[in-house]
N, C-alpha and C positions, 0 to 999 in steps of 0.2 A: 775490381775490388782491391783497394790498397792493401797491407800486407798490416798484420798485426803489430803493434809494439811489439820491440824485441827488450828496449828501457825504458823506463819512465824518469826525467831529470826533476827536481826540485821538489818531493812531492812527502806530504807526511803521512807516514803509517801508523795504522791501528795495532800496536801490537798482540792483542788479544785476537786470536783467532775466531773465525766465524764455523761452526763444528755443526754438521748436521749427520742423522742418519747414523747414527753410532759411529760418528767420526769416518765415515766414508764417501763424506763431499766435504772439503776443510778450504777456507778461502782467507785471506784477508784484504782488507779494506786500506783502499790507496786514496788523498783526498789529493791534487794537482791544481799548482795553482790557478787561482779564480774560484776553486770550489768545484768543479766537479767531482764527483766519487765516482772510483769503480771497485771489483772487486777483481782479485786475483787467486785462482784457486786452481783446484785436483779433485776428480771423480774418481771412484777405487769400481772395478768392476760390480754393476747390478743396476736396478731399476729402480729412478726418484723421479717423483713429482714435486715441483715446483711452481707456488704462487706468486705473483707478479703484483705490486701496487703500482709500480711507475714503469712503462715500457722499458725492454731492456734492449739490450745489441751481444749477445753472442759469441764471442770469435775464440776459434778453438787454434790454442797453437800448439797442441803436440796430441797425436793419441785419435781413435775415432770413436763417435758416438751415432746412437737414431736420436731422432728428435721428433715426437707428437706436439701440435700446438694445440692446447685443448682446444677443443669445436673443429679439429683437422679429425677428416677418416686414415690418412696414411702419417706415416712413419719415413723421415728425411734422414739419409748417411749424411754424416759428416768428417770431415777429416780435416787435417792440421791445415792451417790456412783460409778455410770456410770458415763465414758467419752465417745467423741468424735471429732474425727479430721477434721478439715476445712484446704482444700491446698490453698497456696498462691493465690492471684490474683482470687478468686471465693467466694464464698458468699452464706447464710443460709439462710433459712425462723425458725424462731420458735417460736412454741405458747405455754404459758403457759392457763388451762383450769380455774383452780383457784387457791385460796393462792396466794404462792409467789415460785418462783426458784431461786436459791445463788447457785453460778457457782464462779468457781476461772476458766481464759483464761492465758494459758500460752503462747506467744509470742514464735514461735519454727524459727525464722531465725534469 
């Protein structure tokens, strides 16, 4: 598994933040040229479900989380370095226990 960006060159951002959970998942939105979007964000400790319309990709670069795939019976650790796939039209549970977790979400449709 390659290694997460550490930079992204040439790319426009959104400045308005993406705020969810009372501001305890906060991401923004990176477009790179050609168009693809991702986002780039921080989980503050606790447990959020998240719905998917277009399959995502995961990759956690600092901090660890569990991660349920809905329609999964177990719960996956993850830590800085790991990914994870989310398919379209489905949606995650994940808890961070403390600290914080910084994920870049790559938009894969």
């Amino acid at each position: 598994m390659p290694a997460a960006a550490r930079q992204f060159e040439g790319v426009s951002v959104q400045t308005v933040a993406n705020v969810y959970f009372d501001g305890n998942v906060v991401s923004h939105t990176i477009i790179l040229p050609g168009g693809a979007r991702k986002t780039l964000g921080l989980i503050r400790p606790g447990s959020f479900h998240f719905n998917t319309g277009a399959p995502e990709l995961m990759e956690i670069v600092d901090g660890t989380c569990l991660v349920t795939i809905d329609g999964s019976a177990s719960a996956t650790a993850h830590a800085a370095g790991s990914q994870f796939e989310v398919p379209g039209k489905s949606g995650f549970q994940i808890e961070v226990e403390s600290g914080l977790c910084q994920y870049i979400c790559s938009f894969l449709d």
